[in-house]
N, C-alpha and C positions, 0 to 999 in steps of 0.2 A: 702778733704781739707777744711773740711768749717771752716768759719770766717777767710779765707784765702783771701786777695785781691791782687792783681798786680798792678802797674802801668809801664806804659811802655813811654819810651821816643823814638819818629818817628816811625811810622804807616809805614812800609813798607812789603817787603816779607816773611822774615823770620817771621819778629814779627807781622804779621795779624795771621799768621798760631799759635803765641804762646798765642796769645788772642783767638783764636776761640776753640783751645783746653783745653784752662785756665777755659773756661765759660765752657766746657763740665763734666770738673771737679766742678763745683760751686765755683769757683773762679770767684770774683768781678773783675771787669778790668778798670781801667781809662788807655786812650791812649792819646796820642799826634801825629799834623801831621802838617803840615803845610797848609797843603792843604784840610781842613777839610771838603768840601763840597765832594769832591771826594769820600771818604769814609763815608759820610753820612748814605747811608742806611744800615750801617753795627751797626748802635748803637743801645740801647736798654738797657730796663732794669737793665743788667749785664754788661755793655760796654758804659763805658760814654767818650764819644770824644771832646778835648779842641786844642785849637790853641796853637800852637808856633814856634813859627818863631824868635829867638834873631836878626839874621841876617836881619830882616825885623823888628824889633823893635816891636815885640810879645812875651813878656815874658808871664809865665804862670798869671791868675788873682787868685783873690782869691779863688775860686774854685779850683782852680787848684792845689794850696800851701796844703787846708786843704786834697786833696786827696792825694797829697802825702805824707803828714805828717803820713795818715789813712791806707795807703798801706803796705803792711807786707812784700813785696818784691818788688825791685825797678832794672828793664831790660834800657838798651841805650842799640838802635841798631844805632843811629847817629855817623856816621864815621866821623873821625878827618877832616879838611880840610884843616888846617895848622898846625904851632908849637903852644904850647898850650899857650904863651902870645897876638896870632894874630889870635884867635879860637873866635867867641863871643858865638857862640854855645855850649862848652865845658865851658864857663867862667858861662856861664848863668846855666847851669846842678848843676853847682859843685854850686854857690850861692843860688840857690836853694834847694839843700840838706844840704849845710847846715844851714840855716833858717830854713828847716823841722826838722832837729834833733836837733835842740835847744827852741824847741816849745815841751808845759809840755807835756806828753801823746803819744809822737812818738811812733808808731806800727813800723818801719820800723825795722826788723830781718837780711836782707842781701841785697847787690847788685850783679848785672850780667852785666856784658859787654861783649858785642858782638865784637870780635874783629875783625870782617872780612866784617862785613855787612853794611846794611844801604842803601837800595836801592832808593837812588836818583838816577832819570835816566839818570842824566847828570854823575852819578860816575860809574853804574854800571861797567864799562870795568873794570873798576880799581879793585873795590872793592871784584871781584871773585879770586884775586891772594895773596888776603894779606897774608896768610897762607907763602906761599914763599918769599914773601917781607920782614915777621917778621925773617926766619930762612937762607934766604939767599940761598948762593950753599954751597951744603954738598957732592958735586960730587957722588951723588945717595945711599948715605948711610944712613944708618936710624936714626933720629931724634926724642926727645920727649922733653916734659917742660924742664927738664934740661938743655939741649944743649944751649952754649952761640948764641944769635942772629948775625948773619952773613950778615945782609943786607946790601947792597948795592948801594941803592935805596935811592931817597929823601923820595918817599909815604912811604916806610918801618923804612925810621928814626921819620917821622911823627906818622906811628901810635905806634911804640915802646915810644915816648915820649907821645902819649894818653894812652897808657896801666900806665905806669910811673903816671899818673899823678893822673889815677883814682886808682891807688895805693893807694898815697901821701894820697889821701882826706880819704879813707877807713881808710886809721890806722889812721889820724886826726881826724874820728868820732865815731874809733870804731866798724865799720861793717863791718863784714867780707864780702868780694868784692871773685867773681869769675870770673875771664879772661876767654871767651870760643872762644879760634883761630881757625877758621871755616874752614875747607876745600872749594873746590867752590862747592858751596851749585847747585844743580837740584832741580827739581820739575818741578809739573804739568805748562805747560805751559812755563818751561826754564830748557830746555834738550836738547842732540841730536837728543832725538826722537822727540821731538816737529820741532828741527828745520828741518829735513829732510820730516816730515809730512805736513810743511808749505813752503820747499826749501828756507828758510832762508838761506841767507851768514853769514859767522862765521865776528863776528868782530876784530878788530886787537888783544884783549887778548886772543882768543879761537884760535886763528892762530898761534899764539906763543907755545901756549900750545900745540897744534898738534906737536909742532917739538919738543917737550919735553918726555923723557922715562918715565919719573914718575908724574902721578899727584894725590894728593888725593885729595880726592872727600868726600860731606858726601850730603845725603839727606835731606829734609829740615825737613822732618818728624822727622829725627833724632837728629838734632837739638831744633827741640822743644820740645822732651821729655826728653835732656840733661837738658834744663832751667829749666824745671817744675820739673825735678830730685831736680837740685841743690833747688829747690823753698823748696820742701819738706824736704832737708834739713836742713835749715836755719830754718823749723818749728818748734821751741823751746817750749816756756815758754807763757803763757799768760801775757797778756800788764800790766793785775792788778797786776803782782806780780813786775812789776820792778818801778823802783825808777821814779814820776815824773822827766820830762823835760829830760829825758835821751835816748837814742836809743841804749845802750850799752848792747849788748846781751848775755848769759851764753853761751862762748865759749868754756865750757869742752873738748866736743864733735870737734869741730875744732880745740883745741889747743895738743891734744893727736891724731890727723891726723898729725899734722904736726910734733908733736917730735916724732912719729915714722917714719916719710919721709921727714923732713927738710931741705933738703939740696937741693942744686941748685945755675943757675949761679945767676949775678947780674946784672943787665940795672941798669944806674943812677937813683934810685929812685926806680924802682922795685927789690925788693927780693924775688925770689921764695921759697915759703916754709915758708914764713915770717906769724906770725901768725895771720894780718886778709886777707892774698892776697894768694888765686890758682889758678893756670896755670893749665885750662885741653884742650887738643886738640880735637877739634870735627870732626875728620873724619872716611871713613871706612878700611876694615882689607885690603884694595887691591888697593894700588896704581897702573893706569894704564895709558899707553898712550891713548892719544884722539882715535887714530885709530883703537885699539881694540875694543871700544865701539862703535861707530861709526859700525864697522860691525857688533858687536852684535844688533843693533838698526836697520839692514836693515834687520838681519837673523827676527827680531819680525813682521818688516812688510811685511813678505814675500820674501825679496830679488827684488821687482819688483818695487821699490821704482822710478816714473816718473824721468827720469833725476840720479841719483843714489844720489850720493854725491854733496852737492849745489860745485860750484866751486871757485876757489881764496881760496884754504885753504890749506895751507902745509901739503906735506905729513908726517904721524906721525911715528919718528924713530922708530926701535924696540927696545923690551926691553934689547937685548944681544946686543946693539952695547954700544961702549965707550962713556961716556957723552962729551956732542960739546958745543962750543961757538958759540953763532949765530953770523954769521957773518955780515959787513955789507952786507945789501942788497937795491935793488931798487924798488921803485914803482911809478906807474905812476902820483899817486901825488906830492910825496915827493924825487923823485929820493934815494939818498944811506942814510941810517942814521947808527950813532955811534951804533958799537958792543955791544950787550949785554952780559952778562953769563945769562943762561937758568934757573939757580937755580935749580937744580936735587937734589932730597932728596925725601923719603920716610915718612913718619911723622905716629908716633904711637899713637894710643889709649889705651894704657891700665888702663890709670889714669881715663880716663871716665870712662870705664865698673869697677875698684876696686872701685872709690870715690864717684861713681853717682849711679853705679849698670845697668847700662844701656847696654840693650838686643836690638843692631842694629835691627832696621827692614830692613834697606838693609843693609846687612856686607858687600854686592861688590855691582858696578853698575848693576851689572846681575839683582839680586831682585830688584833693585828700575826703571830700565827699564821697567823690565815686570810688575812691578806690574802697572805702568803708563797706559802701553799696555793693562791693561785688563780694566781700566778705572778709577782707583782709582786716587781720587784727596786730598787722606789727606796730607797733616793735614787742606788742606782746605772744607770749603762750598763752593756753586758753587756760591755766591755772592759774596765774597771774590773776586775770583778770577775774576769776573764781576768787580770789585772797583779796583783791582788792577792794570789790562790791559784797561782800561777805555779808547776809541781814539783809540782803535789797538792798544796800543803801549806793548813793550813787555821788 
């Protein structure tokens, strides 16, 4: 991929992991983080790291502008945190892009939105469920891009009105934008096997999900070679052949993907199939309950695991029983809270492997457990994940 560069918006989990494999490709990387010292010793020649913070009145400087103008693909892994008029974070993204694609010489070929990520630690609970949030309860039936959004949920109206918006802005500049609706993303150092190796308690979202039949899953590995998929294919045309001051890119190849698969529901403002916006789902071929894996993760470490299963975690339905509404319940914090529905649905991949071409390295939890278990840390370096858990924190 060379004279290939990335920029990426919030330095988190998924997206360290899609910058560390970007620069293994020679791909250039500018990122962004808020928290810039943290990830410090992860810079370098290939990986220039800049501040931003909207919310703390750090928009990008000018460094910052000319690299994204210079970038040939443009990733947010930055999760909504309200409706998109009360977002300064999403306000500040989109002003940004477009100042860059109205500056002569714009390399920018495509964007990527992460629609499930974004690992602020104060979101993570949230941010592992969006995948359900977006598609709602399907009372365990199977799911793909097509299927109208069914949520439920304030966080699910929120990030359907952030997919929408990063819509809006794609067909207002022209670039073809890819939605990637993440399963809840594992890896090294955030698994069951991690957590049963550290006797970590599950938090209140992994609790939920224990009582849940169906969950899909994708690993983060597979995630990042979804992005660098889609990167490669956004790789068009050289800069010199297109028109000063434009970022408008020869959509042949996108525009004849979609009039042969065009059709789909409609969110306010998202059209899927719409010719610069696609919906691919990033997970794997085997949705499971928590529990299942959960034992496969104690059959890897032997069965002899101190303590077995950490405690306070609901036990995980089977897959042959009737989908349930959770009911209220009590804790000893909060005493009863209001009923949920569980959101049961199965969610397909097949638009990744036809539109990306993408060969799972874990097609189930099985493979991406074990491969954990024999000690593989991709898609990261072991500093990465040094910068990432920085404090313990996890």
């Amino acid at each position: 991929m060379a004279n290939q560069s990335l920029f990426i918006f919030g330095l988190g989990y998924t997206s360290t992991g899609i910058a560390r494999q970007a620069q293994a490709r020679d791909i250039s990387v500018v990122s962004t983080a808020r928290r810039v010292q943290q990830f410090a010793p992860l810079a370098s020649e290939t990986h220039k790291l800049l501040l931003f913070d909207p919310a703390g009145k750090q928009q990008l400087n000018e460094d910052g502008m000319q690299a994204l103008q210079q970038a040939t693909y443009v990733v947010t892994s930055i999760p909504p945190v309200a409706a998109k008029l009360y977002d300064p974070v999403l306000q500040a993204q989109h002003r940004a892009l477009r100042e860059a694609a109205a500056a002569p010489g714009c390399q920018i070929r495509g964007l990527g939105y992460l629609s499930s990520t974004g690992k602020q630690q104060q979101q993570q609970q949230q941010q592992q469920r969006m995948v359900a949030c977006v598609y709602g309860d399907w009372q365990g039936a199977w799911v793909d891009e097509s299927c109208e959004p069914r949520t439920a949920t304030g966080r699910g109206v929120v990030r359907l009105e952030a997919e929408a918006a990063w819509a809006a802005l794609a067909q207002q500049l022209q670039l073809p934008l890819t939605i990637f609706r993440l399963g809840g993303i594992y890896g090294p150092r955030r698994s069951v096997l991690h957590n049963l190796q550290t006797q970590a308690k599950p938090n209140r979202s992994a609790a939920r999900r224990g009582e849940q039949r169906f969950t899909s899953r994708c690993h983060v590995a597979d995630v990042v070679q979804a992005v660098l998929a889609d990167m490669q294919r956004r790789r068009l045309v050289s800069s010199t052949t297109l028109p000063a001051g434009t970022c408008e890119p020869h959509l042949q190849q996108q525009q004849q993907q979609q009039e042969e698969g065009g059709q789909g529901f409609t969110w306010p403002g998202l059209q899927v199939g719409s010719r610069y916006v696609d919906v691919i789902n990033v997970v794997d071929d085997e949705p499971a309950p928590r529990g299942d894996v959960e034992q496969y993760a104690l059959q890897l470490l032997g069965g002899s695991q101190a303590g077995g299963l950490p405690e306070d975690r609901s036990s995980s339905s089977s897959a042959n029983q009737e989908p349930q509404q959770e009911q209220g319940s009590s804790s000893s914090s909060r005493g009863s809270r209001r009923a949920e529905v569980l959101e049961e649905k199965r969610v397909r991949n097949d638009r990744l492997k036809a539109q990306l071409g993408v060969q799972l390295l874990a097609p189930t939890y099985r493979e991406g457990l074990a491969a954990m278990h024999a000690g593989s840390i991709a898609p990261f370096a072991a500093e990465d994940l040094e910068c990432l858990f920085a404090g313990g924190s996890e």
